[in-house]
KEDRENTI-350297 format. One line per 2 residues: number of its first residue (from 1); for each residue y, x, z of C-alpha. Coordinates in Angstrom, 1 decimal. Each point is the difference from the previous one (the first is absolute). Example, Ala and Ser with C-alpha at 12.3 -4.5 7.8 and 13.67 -1.06 7.14 Angstrom:
KEDRENTI-350297
1> -4.5,12.3,7.8  3.4,1.4,-0.7
//
This chain:
KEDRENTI-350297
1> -7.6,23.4,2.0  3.5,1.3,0.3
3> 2.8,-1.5,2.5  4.0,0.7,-0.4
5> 2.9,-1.4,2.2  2.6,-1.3,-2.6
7> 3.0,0.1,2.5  -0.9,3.9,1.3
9> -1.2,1.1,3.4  2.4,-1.7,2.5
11> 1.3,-3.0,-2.7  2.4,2.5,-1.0
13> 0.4,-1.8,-3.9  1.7,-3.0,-0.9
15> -1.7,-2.1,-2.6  2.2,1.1,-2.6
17> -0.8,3.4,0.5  -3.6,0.2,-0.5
19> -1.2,1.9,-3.0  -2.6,-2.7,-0.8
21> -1.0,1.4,-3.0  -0.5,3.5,1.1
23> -2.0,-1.7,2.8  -2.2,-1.9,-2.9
25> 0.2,2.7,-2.2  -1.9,2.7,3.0
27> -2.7,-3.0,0.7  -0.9,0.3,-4.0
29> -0.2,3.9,0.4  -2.2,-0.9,3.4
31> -2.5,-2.3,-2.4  1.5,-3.1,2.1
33> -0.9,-3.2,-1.9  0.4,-2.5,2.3
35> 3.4,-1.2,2.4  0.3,-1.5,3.0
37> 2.9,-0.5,2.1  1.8,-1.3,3.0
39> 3.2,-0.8,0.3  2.5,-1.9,2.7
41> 1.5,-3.0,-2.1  2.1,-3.1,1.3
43> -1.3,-3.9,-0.5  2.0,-2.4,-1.9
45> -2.7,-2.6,0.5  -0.2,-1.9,3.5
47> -4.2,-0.1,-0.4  0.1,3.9,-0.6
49> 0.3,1.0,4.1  1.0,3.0,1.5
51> -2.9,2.3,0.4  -1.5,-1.4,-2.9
53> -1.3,2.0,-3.6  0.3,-1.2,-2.8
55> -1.5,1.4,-3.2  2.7,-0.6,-3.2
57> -1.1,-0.3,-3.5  4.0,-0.5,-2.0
59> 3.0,2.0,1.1  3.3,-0.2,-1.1
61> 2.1,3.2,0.3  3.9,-0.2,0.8
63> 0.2,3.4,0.1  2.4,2.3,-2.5
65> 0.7,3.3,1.3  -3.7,1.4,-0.6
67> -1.8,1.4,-3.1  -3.0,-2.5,-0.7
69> -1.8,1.8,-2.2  -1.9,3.1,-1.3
71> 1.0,-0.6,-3.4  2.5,1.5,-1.9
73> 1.6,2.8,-1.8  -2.2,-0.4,-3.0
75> -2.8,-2.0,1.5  0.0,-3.8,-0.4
77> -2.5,-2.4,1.7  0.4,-3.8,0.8
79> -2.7,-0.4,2.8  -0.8,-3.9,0.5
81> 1.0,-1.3,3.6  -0.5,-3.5,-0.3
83> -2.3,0.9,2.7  1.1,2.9,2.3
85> -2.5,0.1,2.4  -3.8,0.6,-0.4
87> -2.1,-3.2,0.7  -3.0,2.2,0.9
89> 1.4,2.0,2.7  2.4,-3.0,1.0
91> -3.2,-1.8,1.1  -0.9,2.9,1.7
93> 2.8,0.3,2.1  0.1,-3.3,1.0
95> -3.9,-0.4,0.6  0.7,3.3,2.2
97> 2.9,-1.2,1.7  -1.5,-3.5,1.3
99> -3.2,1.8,1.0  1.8,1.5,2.7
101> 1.4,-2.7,1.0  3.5,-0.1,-1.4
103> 1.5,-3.1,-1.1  0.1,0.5,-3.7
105> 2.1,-2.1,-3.2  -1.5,0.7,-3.8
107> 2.5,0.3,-2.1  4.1,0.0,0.0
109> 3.3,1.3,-1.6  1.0,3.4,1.5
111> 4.2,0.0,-0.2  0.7,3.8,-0.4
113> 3.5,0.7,0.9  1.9,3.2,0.1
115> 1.4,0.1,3.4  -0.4,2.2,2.0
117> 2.3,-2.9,1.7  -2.1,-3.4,1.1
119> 0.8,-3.3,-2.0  3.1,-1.7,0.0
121> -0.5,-3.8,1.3  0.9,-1.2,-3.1
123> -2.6,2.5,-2.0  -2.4,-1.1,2.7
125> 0.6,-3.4,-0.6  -0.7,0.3,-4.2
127> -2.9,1.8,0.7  -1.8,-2.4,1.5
129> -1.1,-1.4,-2.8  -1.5,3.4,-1.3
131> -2.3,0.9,2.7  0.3,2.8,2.3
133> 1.4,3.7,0.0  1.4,2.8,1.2
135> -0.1,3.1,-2.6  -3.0,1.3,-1.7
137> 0.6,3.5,-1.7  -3.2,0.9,-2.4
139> -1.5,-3.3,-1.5  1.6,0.6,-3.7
141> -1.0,3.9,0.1  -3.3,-0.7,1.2
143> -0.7,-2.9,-2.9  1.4,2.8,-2.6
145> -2.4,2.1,1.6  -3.1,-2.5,-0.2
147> -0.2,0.4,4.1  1.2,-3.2,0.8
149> -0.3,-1.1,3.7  1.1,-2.4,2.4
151> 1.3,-0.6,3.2  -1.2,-0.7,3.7
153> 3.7,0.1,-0.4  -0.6,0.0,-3.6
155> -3.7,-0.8,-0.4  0.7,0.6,3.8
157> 3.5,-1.7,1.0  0.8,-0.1,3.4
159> 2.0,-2.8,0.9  2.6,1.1,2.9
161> 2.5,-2.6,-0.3  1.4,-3.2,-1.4
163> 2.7,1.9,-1.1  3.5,-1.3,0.8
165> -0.4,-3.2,-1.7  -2.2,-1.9,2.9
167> 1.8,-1.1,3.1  -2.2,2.4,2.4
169> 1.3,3.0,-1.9  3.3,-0.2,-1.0
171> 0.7,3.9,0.2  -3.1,2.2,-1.0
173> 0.2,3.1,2.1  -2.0,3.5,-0.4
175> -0.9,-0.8,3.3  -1.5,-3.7,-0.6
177> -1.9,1.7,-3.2  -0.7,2.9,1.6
179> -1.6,-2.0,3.0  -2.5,-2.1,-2.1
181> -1.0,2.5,-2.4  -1.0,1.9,3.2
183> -2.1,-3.2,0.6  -1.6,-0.1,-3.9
185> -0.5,3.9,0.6  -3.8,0.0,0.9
187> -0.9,-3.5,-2.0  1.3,1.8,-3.0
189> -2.1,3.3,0.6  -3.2,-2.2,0.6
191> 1.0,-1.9,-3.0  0.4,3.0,-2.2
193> -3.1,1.9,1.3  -2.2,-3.0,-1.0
195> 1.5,-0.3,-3.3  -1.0,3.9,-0.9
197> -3.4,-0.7,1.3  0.0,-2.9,-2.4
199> 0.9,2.1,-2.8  -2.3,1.9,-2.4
201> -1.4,0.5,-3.5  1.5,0.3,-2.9
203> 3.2,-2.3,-0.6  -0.7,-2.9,-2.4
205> 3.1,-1.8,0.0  2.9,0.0,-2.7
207> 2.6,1.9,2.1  -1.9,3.7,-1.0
209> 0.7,-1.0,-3.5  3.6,-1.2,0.2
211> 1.8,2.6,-2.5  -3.0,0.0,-2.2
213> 2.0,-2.4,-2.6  3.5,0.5,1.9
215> 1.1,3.3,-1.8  1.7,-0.7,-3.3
217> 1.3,3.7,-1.2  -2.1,1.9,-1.9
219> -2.1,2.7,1.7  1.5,2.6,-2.4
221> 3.4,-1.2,0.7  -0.1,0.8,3.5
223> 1.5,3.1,1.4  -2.5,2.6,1.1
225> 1.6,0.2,2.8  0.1,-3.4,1.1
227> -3.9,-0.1,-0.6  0.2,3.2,2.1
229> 1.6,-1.7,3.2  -1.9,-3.3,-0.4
231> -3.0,1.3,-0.8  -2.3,-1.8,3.4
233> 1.7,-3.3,-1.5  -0.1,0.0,-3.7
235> -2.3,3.1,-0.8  -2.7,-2.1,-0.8
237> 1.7,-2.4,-2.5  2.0,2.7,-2.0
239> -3.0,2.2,-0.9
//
Protein backbone atom coordinates (compact mmCIF):
# COMPACT_ATOMS: atom_id res chain seq x y z
CA UNK A 1 0.00 0.00 0.00
CA UNK A 2 1.51 3.33 -0.88
CA UNK A 3 -0.12 6.88 0.09
CA UNK A 4 0.95 10.36 -1.65
CA UNK A 5 -0.50 13.89 -0.86
CA UNK A 6 -1.28 15.32 -4.43
CA UNK A 7 -1.23 19.06 -3.28
CA UNK A 8 2.31 18.72 -1.19
CA UNK A 9 2.89 18.87 2.50
CA UNK A 10 1.11 22.08 3.63
CA UNK A 11 -1.46 22.23 0.26
CA UNK A 12 1.38 24.08 -1.21
CA UNK A 13 0.08 22.97 -5.15
CA UNK A 14 -2.71 24.26 -7.02
CA UNK A 15 -4.56 21.71 -9.12
CA UNK A 16 -2.97 22.75 -12.10
CA UNK A 17 0.24 22.16 -10.90
CA UNK A 18 0.24 18.58 -9.98
CA UNK A 19 2.45 16.31 -12.04
CA UNK A 20 -0.29 13.66 -12.10
CA UNK A 21 1.37 11.59 -14.33
CA UNK A 22 4.65 11.47 -12.59
CA UNK A 23 2.52 10.67 -9.54
CA UNK A 24 0.78 7.65 -11.65
CA UNK A 25 3.82 6.87 -13.27
CA UNK A 26 5.96 6.29 -9.51
CA UNK A 27 2.67 4.05 -8.20
CA UNK A 28 3.43 1.72 -11.54
CA UNK A 29 7.19 1.60 -10.51
CA UNK A 30 5.73 0.86 -6.73
CA UNK A 31 3.59 -2.33 -8.24
CA UNK A 32 0.34 -0.03 -7.46
CA UNK A 33 -2.63 -1.54 -9.21
CA UNK A 34 -5.38 -0.24 -7.65
CA UNK A 35 -6.58 3.83 -6.86
CA UNK A 36 -8.47 5.33 -4.51
CA UNK A 37 -9.00 8.79 -3.76
CA UNK A 38 -10.51 11.61 -1.90
CA UNK A 39 -11.15 14.69 -2.89
CA UNK A 40 -13.12 18.10 -1.65
CA UNK A 41 -15.74 18.72 -4.56
CA UNK A 42 -18.84 21.22 -4.58
CA UNK A 43 -22.69 19.88 -5.12
CA UNK A 44 -24.69 21.07 -7.96
CA UNK A 45 -27.58 18.76 -6.82
CA UNK A 46 -29.88 19.97 -3.81
CA UNK A 47 -30.19 15.96 -2.65
CA UNK A 48 -26.32 15.76 -2.74
CA UNK A 49 -25.75 17.55 1.07
CA UNK A 50 -22.96 19.04 2.57
CA UNK A 51 -20.92 16.47 4.35
CA UNK A 52 -22.05 13.97 2.06
CA UNK A 53 -19.68 11.33 -0.43
CA UNK A 54 -20.48 10.59 -3.38
CA UNK A 55 -18.82 7.97 -5.46
CA UNK A 56 -18.81 9.28 -9.50
CA UNK A 57 -18.76 6.92 -12.34
CA UNK A 58 -18.74 9.78 -15.73
CA UNK A 59 -16.73 12.95 -15.57
CA UNK A 60 -16.56 15.60 -17.86
CA UNK A 61 -13.22 17.59 -17.98
CA UNK A 62 -13.21 21.51 -18.74
CA UNK A 63 -9.93 21.66 -18.16
CA UNK A 64 -7.17 22.91 -21.06
CA UNK A 65 -3.97 23.99 -19.67
CA UNK A 66 -2.74 20.26 -18.64
CA UNK A 67 -1.12 17.43 -20.58
CA UNK A 68 -3.72 14.47 -20.47
CA UNK A 69 -1.81 11.90 -21.59
CA UNK A 70 1.26 9.55 -21.55
CA UNK A 71 1.21 9.18 -25.18
CA UNK A 72 3.08 10.75 -27.64
CA UNK A 73 6.20 11.49 -29.44
CA UNK A 74 5.97 8.31 -31.44
CA UNK A 75 3.67 6.33 -29.32
CA UNK A 76 -0.10 6.26 -30.16
CA UNK A 77 -2.87 4.66 -28.03
CA UNK A 78 -6.61 5.35 -28.03
CA UNK A 79 -7.58 4.02 -24.45
CA UNK A 80 -11.62 3.46 -24.31
CA UNK A 81 -13.22 5.81 -21.51
CA UNK A 82 -16.73 5.36 -22.10
CA UNK A 83 -16.31 4.22 -18.71
CA UNK A 84 -13.66 6.10 -16.58
CA UNK A 85 -14.07 4.69 -13.42
CA UNK A 86 -13.61 1.05 -12.23
CA UNK A 87 -17.05 -0.68 -11.30
CA UNK A 88 -15.23 -3.09 -9.05
CA UNK A 89 -13.44 -0.80 -6.82
CA UNK A 90 -16.43 1.84 -7.24
CA UNK A 91 -18.54 -0.67 -5.23
CA UNK A 92 -15.91 -0.88 -2.91
CA UNK A 93 -15.76 2.48 -2.00
CA UNK A 94 -19.14 3.03 -1.64
CA UNK A 95 -19.87 -0.34 0.33
CA UNK A 96 -16.83 1.10 2.53
CA UNK A 97 -18.01 4.41 2.85
CA UNK A 98 -21.77 3.61 4.11
CA UNK A 99 -20.28 0.98 6.46
CA UNK A 100 -19.00 3.71 8.51
CA UNK A 101 -21.74 5.46 8.53
CA UNK A 102 -21.42 8.11 5.88
CA UNK A 103 -24.17 9.14 3.87
CA UNK A 104 -23.29 7.86 0.51
CA UNK A 105 -24.82 8.58 -3.52
CA UNK A 106 -23.71 5.76 -6.32
CA UNK A 107 -22.97 7.25 -9.15
CA UNK A 108 -22.69 10.96 -10.64
CA UNK A 109 -20.93 13.40 -13.20
CA UNK A 110 -17.73 14.90 -11.72
CA UNK A 111 -17.38 18.58 -13.52
CA UNK A 112 -13.53 19.13 -13.56
CA UNK A 113 -12.75 22.67 -13.97
CA UNK A 114 -9.42 24.40 -14.19
CA UNK A 115 -9.67 27.00 -11.59
CA UNK A 116 -7.79 27.32 -9.26
CA UNK A 117 -10.69 30.16 -8.96
CA UNK A 118 -14.28 28.68 -7.65
CA UNK A 119 -17.30 28.71 -10.21
CA UNK A 120 -18.69 31.65 -11.63
CA UNK A 121 -22.73 31.71 -10.88
CA UNK A 122 -23.43 31.39 -14.15
CA UNK A 123 -20.85 28.15 -14.67
CA UNK A 124 -22.50 26.97 -11.49
CA UNK A 125 -25.75 27.36 -12.75
CA UNK A 126 -24.93 25.14 -16.29
CA UNK A 127 -23.50 22.73 -14.29
CA UNK A 128 -26.19 21.71 -12.54
CA UNK A 129 -27.25 19.60 -14.96
CA UNK A 130 -23.83 17.63 -15.08
CA UNK A 131 -23.48 16.50 -11.58
CA UNK A 132 -20.92 17.67 -9.20
CA UNK A 133 -17.23 18.91 -9.19
CA UNK A 134 -14.53 20.54 -8.21
CA UNK A 135 -11.09 19.43 -10.11
CA UNK A 136 -9.83 15.99 -10.35
CA UNK A 137 -6.05 15.82 -11.69
CA UNK A 138 -5.12 11.94 -12.52
CA UNK A 139 -8.28 10.05 -13.83
CA UNK A 140 -7.14 10.07 -17.70
CA UNK A 141 -3.35 9.15 -16.68
CA UNK A 142 -4.45 6.53 -14.36
CA UNK A 143 -7.01 4.83 -17.26
CA UNK A 144 -3.83 5.05 -19.74
CA UNK A 145 -2.11 3.44 -17.06
CA UNK A 146 -4.76 0.53 -16.46
CA UNK A 147 -4.89 1.90 -12.53
CA UNK A 148 -8.05 3.38 -12.69
CA UNK A 149 -9.62 4.54 -9.35
CA UNK A 150 -12.26 6.50 -7.96
CA UNK A 151 -13.21 8.99 -5.55
CA UNK A 152 -14.39 9.34 -1.86
CA UNK A 153 -14.04 12.54 -3.58
CA UNK A 154 -13.58 10.64 -6.72
CA UNK A 155 -14.55 7.09 -5.80
CA UNK A 156 -14.38 9.17 -2.40
CA UNK A 157 -15.93 12.85 -3.12
CA UNK A 158 -16.43 14.90 -0.29
CA UNK A 159 -19.17 17.12 -0.68
CA UNK A 160 -18.24 20.58 1.18
CA UNK A 161 -20.67 22.81 -0.37
CA UNK A 162 -23.54 23.64 -2.61
CA UNK A 163 -21.29 25.70 -4.42
CA UNK A 164 -22.43 29.26 -5.13
CA UNK A 165 -25.38 28.29 -7.07
CA UNK A 166 -27.81 27.44 -3.81
CA UNK A 167 -29.15 30.31 -1.79
CA UNK A 168 -27.27 29.09 1.52
CA UNK A 169 -23.98 29.52 -0.29
CA UNK A 170 -23.79 32.19 -2.40
CA UNK A 171 -19.94 32.85 -2.00
CA UNK A 172 -17.85 29.60 -1.44
CA UNK A 173 -15.02 30.52 0.85
CA UNK A 174 -11.65 28.46 1.81
CA UNK A 175 -12.88 28.88 5.05
CA UNK A 176 -16.65 27.32 4.51
CA UNK A 177 -14.65 24.35 2.52
CA UNK A 178 -11.99 24.18 4.68
CA UNK A 179 -14.50 23.96 7.73
CA UNK A 180 -16.47 20.89 6.49
CA UNK A 181 -13.76 19.04 5.02
CA UNK A 182 -12.35 19.19 8.56
CA UNK A 183 -15.82 17.59 9.42
CA UNK A 184 -15.54 14.59 6.46
CA UNK A 185 -11.72 14.30 7.73
CA UNK A 186 -12.18 11.15 10.06
CA UNK A 187 -15.38 9.65 8.00
CA UNK A 188 -13.15 9.65 5.10
CA UNK A 189 -10.17 7.86 6.91
CA UNK A 190 -12.57 5.23 8.32
CA UNK A 191 -14.05 4.94 4.89
CA UNK A 192 -10.72 4.50 3.16
CA UNK A 193 -9.23 2.07 5.80
CA UNK A 194 -12.29 -0.29 5.30
CA UNK A 195 -12.03 -0.10 1.68
CA UNK A 196 -8.16 -1.46 1.81
CA UNK A 197 -9.28 -4.10 4.14
CA UNK A 198 -11.81 -4.99 1.56
CA UNK A 199 -9.34 -5.25 -1.09
CA UNK A 200 -7.28 -8.34 -2.15
CA UNK A 201 -6.51 -10.98 -4.72
CA UNK A 202 -5.67 -10.71 -7.89
CA UNK A 203 -7.71 -7.93 -10.05
CA UNK A 204 -10.33 -9.51 -12.30
CA UNK A 205 -11.83 -6.59 -13.72
CA UNK A 206 -11.29 -4.90 -17.33
CA UNK A 207 -9.51 -1.81 -16.13
CA UNK A 208 -5.81 -4.02 -15.80
CA UNK A 209 -6.38 -4.65 -19.37
CA UNK A 210 -7.29 -1.23 -20.68
CA UNK A 211 -4.26 -0.55 -23.31
CA UNK A 212 -4.25 -4.21 -24.18
CA UNK A 213 -6.11 -3.27 -27.69
CA UNK A 214 -5.61 0.66 -27.19
CA UNK A 215 -2.09 0.92 -28.77
CA UNK A 216 -2.20 1.28 -32.55
CA UNK A 217 1.63 1.95 -33.62
CA UNK A 218 3.64 -0.78 -34.30
CA UNK A 219 5.93 -2.14 -31.60
CA UNK A 220 8.88 -1.73 -33.97
CA UNK A 221 7.93 1.75 -34.79
CA UNK A 222 8.21 2.99 -31.46
CA UNK A 223 11.24 4.78 -30.26
CA UNK A 224 13.47 2.90 -27.97
CA UNK A 225 13.49 5.43 -25.93
CA UNK A 226 9.97 6.02 -25.48
CA UNK A 227 9.66 2.19 -24.49
CA UNK A 228 12.60 3.13 -22.28
CA UNK A 229 10.63 5.83 -20.18
CA UNK A 230 7.27 4.05 -20.27
CA UNK A 231 8.39 0.90 -19.66
CA UNK A 232 6.09 0.08 -15.99
CA UNK A 233 3.09 1.17 -18.48
CA UNK A 234 3.59 -0.31 -21.81
CA UNK A 235 6.59 -2.81 -21.27
CA UNK A 236 4.37 -5.62 -21.21
CA UNK A 237 2.49 -4.89 -24.49
CA UNK A 238 5.52 -3.91 -26.69
CA UNK A 239 7.64 -7.06 -26.13
Amino acid sequence: MAFLSRHGAGHRLLPSELNFRANIYGFKVLGVERLLSASAVGSLKEEYRPLDILVPDQFYDRTKGRISTFFGHGLVAHVAFAHPVCGDLSAIAADSAQAVGATVHRGGTYVNMEGPQFSTLAESRLYRTWGIGRHRDDEPAGGEAGTRGGDLLRDFALITDYDCWHPITTRVTVELVVANLLQNAVTAQRAIAAAVERISGARTCGCKDALATAIITRPDAVPEQIKKDLAPIVGKYLK
